[in-house]
Each structure stands twice: as C-alpha cells, then as structure tokens.
GUVEXBA-727858 format. One record per residue: residue number from 1; x, y, z of N, C-alpha, C, O, CB in turn. Coordinates in steps of 0.2 Angstrom, whole numbers. Glycine has a CB too. Layout:
% GUVEXBA-727858
{palo NUM,{X,Y,Z},{X,Y,Z},{X,Y,Z},{X,Y,Z},{X,Y,Z}},
...
% end
This chain:
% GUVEXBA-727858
{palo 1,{-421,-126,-70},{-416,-127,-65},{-413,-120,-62},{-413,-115,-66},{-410,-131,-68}},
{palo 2,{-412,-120,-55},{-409,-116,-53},{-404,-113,-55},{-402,-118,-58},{-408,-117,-48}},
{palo 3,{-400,-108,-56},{-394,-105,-59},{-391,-105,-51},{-395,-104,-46},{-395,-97,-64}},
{palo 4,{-383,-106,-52},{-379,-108,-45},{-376,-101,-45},{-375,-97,-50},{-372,-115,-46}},
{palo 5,{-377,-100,-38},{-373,-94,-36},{-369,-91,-37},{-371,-90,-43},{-372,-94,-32}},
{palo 6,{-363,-88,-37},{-355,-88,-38},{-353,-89,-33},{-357,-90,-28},{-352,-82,-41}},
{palo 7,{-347,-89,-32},{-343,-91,-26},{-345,-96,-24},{-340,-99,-21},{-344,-86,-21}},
{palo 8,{-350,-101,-24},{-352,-107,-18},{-351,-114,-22},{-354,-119,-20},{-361,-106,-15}},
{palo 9,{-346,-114,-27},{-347,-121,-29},{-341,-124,-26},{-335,-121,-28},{-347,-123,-36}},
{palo 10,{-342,-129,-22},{-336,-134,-18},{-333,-136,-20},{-327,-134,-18},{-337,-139,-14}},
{palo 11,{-331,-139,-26},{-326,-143,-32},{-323,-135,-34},{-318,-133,-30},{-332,-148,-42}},
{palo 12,{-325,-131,-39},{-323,-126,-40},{-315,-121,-34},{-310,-119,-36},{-329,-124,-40}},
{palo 13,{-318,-121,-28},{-314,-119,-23},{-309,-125,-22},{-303,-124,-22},{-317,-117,-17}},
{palo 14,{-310,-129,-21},{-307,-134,-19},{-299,-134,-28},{-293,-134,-28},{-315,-142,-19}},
{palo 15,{-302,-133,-32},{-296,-133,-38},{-294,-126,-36},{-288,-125,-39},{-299,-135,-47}},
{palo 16,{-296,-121,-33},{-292,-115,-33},{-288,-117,-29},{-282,-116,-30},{-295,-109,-32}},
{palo 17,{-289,-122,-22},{-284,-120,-17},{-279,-124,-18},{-274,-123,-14},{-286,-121,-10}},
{palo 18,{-280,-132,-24},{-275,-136,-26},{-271,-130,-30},{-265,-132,-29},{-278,-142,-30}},
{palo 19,{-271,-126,-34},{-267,-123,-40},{-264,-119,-35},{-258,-120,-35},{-271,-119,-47}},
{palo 20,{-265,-115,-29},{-263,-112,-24},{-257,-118,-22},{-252,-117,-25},{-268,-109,-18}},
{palo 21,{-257,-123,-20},{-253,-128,-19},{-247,-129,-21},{-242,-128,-19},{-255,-131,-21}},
{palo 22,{-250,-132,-28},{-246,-130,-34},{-240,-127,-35},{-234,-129,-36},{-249,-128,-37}},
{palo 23,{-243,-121,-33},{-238,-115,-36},{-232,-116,-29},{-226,-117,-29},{-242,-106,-37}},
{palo 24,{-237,-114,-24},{-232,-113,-16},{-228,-120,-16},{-223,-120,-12},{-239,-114,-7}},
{palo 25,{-229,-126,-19},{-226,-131,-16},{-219,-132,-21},{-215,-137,-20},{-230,-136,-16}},
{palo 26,{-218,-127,-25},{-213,-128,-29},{-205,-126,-26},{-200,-128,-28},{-214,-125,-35}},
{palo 27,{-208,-122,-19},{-203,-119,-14},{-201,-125,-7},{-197,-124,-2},{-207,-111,-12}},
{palo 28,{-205,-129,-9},{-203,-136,-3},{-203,-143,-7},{-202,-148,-4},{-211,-137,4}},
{palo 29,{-203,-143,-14},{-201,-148,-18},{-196,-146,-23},{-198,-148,-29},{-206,-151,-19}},
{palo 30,{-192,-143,-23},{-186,-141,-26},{-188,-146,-35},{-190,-151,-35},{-177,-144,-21}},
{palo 31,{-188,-142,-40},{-187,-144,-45},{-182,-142,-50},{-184,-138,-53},{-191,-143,-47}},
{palo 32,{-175,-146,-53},{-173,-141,-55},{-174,-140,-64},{-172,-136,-67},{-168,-141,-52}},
{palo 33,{-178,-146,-65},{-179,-144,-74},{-189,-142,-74},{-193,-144,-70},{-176,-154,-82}},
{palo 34,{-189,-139,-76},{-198,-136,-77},{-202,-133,-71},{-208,-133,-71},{-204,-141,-79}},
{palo 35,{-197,-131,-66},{-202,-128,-60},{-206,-119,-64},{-211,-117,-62},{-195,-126,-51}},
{palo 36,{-203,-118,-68},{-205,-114,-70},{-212,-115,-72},{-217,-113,-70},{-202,-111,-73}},
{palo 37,{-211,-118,-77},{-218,-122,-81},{-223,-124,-74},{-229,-124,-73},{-216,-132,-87}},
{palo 38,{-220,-125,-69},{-227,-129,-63},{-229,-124,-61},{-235,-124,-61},{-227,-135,-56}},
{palo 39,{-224,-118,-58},{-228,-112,-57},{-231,-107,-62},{-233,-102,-59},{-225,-109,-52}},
{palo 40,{-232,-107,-69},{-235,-106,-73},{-242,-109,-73},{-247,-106,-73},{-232,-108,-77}},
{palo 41,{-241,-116,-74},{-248,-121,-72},{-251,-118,-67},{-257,-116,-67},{-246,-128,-71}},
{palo 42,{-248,-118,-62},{-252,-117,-55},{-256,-110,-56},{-262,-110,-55},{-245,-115,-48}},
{palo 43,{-252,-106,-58},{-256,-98,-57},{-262,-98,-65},{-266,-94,-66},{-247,-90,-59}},
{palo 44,{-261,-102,-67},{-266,-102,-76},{-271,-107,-69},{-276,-105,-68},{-261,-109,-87}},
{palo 45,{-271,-113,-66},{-275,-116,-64},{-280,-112,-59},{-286,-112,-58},{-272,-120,-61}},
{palo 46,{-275,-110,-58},{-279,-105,-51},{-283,-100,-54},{-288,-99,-50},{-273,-101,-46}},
{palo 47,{-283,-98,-59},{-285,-89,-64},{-293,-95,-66},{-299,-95,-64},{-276,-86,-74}},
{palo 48,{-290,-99,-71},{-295,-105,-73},{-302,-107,-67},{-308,-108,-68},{-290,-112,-75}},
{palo 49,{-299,-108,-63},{-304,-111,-56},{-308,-102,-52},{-314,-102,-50},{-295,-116,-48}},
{palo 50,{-303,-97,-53},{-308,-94,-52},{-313,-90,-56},{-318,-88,-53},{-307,-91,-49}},
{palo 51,{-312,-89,-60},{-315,-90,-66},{-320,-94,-67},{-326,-93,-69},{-311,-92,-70}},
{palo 52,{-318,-101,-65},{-326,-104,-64},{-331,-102,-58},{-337,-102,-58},{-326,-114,-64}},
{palo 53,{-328,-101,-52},{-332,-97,-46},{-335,-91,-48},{-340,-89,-45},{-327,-95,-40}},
{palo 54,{-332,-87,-53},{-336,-80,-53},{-341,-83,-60},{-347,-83,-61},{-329,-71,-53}},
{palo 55,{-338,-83,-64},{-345,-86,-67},{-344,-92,-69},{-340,-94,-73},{-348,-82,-73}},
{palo 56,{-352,-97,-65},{-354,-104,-66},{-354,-106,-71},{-351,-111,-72},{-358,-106,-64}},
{palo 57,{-358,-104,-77},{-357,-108,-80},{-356,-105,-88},{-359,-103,-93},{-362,-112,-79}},
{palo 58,{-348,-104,-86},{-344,-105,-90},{-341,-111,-93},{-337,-113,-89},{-341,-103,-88}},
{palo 59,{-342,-115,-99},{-338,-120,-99},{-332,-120,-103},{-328,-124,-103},{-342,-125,-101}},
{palo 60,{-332,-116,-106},{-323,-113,-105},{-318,-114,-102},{-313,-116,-105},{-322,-108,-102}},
{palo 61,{-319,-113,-95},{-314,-112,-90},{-314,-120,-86},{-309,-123,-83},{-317,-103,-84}},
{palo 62,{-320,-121,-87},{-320,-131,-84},{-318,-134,-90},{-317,-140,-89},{-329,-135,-82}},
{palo 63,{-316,-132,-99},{-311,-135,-102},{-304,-133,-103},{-300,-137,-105},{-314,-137,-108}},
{palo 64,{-303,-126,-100},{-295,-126,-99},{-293,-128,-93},{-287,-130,-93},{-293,-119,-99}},
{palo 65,{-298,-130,-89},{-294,-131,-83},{-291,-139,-83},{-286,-141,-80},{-299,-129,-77}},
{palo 66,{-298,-143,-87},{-294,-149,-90},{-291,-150,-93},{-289,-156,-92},{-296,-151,-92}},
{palo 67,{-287,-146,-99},{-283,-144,-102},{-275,-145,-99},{-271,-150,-101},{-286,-137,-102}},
{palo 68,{-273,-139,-94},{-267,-137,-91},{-268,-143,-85},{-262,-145,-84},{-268,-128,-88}},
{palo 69,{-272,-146,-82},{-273,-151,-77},{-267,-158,-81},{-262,-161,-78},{-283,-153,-77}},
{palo 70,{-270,-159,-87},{-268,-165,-91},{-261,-162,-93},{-256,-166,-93},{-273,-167,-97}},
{palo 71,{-260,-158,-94},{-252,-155,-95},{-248,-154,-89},{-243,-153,-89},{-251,-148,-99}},
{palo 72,{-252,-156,-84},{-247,-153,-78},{-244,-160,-76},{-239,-161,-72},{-250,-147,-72}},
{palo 73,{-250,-166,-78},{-250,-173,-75},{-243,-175,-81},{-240,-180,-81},{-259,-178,-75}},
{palo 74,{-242,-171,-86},{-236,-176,-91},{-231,-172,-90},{-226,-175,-92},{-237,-177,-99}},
{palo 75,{-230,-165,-86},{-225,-163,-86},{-219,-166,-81},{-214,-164,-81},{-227,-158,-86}},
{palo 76,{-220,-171,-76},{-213,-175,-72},{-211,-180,-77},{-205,-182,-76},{-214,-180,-63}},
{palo 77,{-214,-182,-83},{-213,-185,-90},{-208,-181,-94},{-203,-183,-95},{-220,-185,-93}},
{palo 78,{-211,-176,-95},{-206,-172,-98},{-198,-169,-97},{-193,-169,-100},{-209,-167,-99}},
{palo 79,{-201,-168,-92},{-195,-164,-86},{-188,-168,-83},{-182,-167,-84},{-201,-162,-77}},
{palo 80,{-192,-173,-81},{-189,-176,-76},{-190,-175,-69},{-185,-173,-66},{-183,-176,-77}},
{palo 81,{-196,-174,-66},{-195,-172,-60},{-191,-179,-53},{-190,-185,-53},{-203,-170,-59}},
{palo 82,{-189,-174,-48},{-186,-180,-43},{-193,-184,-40},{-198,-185,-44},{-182,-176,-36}},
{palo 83,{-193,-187,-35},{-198,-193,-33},{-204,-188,-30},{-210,-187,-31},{-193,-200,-27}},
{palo 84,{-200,-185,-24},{-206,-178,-22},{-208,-175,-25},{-214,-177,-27},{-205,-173,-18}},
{palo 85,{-206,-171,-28},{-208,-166,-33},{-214,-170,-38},{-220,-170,-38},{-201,-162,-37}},
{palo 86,{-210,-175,-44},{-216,-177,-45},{-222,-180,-41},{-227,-176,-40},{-215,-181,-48}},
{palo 87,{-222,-186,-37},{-227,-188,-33},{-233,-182,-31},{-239,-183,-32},{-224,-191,-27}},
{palo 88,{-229,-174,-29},{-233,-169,-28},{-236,-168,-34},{-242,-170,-34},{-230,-164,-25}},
{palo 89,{-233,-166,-41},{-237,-164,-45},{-241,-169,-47},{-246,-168,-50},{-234,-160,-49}},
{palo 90,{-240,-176,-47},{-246,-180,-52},{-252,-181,-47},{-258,-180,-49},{-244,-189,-55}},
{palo 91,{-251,-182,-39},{-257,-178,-34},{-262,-174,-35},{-268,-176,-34},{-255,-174,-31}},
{palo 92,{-259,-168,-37},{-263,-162,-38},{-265,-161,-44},{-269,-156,-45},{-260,-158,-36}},
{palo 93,{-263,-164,-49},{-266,-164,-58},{-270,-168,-57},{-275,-167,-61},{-261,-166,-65}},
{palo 94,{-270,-174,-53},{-275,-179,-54},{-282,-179,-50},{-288,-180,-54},{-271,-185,-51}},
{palo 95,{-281,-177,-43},{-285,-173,-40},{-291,-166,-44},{-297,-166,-45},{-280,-171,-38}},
{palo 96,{-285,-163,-44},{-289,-156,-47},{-291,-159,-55},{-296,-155,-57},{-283,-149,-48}},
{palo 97,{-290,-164,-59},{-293,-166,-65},{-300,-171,-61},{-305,-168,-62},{-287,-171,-70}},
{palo 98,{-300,-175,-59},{-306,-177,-55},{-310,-172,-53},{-316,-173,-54},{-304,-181,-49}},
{palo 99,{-308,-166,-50},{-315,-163,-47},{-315,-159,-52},{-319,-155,-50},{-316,-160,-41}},
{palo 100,{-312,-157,-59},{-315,-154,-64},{-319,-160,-68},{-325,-158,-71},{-309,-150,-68}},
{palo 101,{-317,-166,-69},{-324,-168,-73},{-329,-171,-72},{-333,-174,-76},{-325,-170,-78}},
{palo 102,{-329,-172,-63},{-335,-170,-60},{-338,-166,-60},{-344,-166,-59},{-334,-171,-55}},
{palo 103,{-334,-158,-61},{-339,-154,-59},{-341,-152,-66},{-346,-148,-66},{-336,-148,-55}},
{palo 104,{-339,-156,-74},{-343,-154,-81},{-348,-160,-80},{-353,-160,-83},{-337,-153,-90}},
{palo 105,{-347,-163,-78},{-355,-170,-76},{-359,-167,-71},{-365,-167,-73},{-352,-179,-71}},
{palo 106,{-357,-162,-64},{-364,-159,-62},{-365,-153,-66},{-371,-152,-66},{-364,-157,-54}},
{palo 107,{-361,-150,-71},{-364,-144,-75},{-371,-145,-78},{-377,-143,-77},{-360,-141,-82}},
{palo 108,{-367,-152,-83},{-371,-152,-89},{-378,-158,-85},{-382,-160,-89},{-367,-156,-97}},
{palo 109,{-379,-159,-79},{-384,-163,-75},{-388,-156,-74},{-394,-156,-75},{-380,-166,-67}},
{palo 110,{-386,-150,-71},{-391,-146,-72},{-393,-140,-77},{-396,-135,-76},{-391,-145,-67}},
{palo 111,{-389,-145,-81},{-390,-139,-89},{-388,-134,-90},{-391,-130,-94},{-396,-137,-90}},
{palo 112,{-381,-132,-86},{-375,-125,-89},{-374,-127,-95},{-370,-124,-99},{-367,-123,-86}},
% end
C-alpha cells in the first residue's frame, strides 16, 4: 500500500478545524462551570489532530483523540452546561469522534 502523504488527510484537518472551534467557541457560548476544561480539550484536540497530519500513521494520536473526543461529549454531563453551550459541545465531540473512527477504519483498511 501506498504510505499517505502528511498534511493531505481530509478527516484529519477536518478534526483540527473542529478543536479550533471548540476552543474559539467558548467566547460566543459563555460557560460558566468547565469552560476551562473545553478549552483544554480544544487545544489537546487540536495538538492530537495535528499530530495525526504530520505523521499518518500514528495510531496514538487517532486513540487520544478518541480519548479527549469522549470526554468532551460527557463533559455538559458533568458541568452542567446551558442549552447552547452544550448542544455546541456535544456537536463537535460527536462529529470529531465520527471522523476519528472513520479515520482508524481507513488506517487499518490500508494497513498503518
């Protein structure tokens, strides 16, 4: 099998520009118990996601990123987030968890 480029996997960018999200959206959906923890998450997602861009096949960084994904979907659980703020964060944990194990189903499809 071909070995994938760096930089060019679509899922991969695509979770970086959700964890960019993430973080930016904590300033237009006021949180006031764990906004720290989401922009924590955000900036670990984002580090995680590029990290899988610069090297593919890491599987590492495609199980942390599932990892902090699933913690970030239980955190309006924990927290208490308002109705925005959560709805945003379970969006984007849900989201960005979908195109991470999509993207460990095309790894191990072409054998990283």
């Amino acid at each position: 099998m071909a070995e994938r480029k760096k930089f060019s996997n679509l899922p991969d960018w695509l979770k970086v520009l959700i964890a960019l999200w993430v973080f930016v959206s904590t300033f237009f959906f006021p949180i006031s118990n764990g906004q720290v923890f989401v922009r924590f998450a955000g900036v670990l997602l984002f580090l995680f996601g590029f990290w899988s861009l610069a090297v593919p096949a890491s599987k590492a960084s495609r199980i942390l990123h599932i990892v902090f994904c699933v913690s970030l979907g239980f955190s309006p659980f924990l927290y208490g987030y308002k109705a925005p703020a959560a709805v945003n964060v379970y969006l984007a944990a849900a989201v960005s968890l979908c195109l991470s194990i999509f993207d460990m189903v095309q790894a191990k499809k072409e054998g990283r």
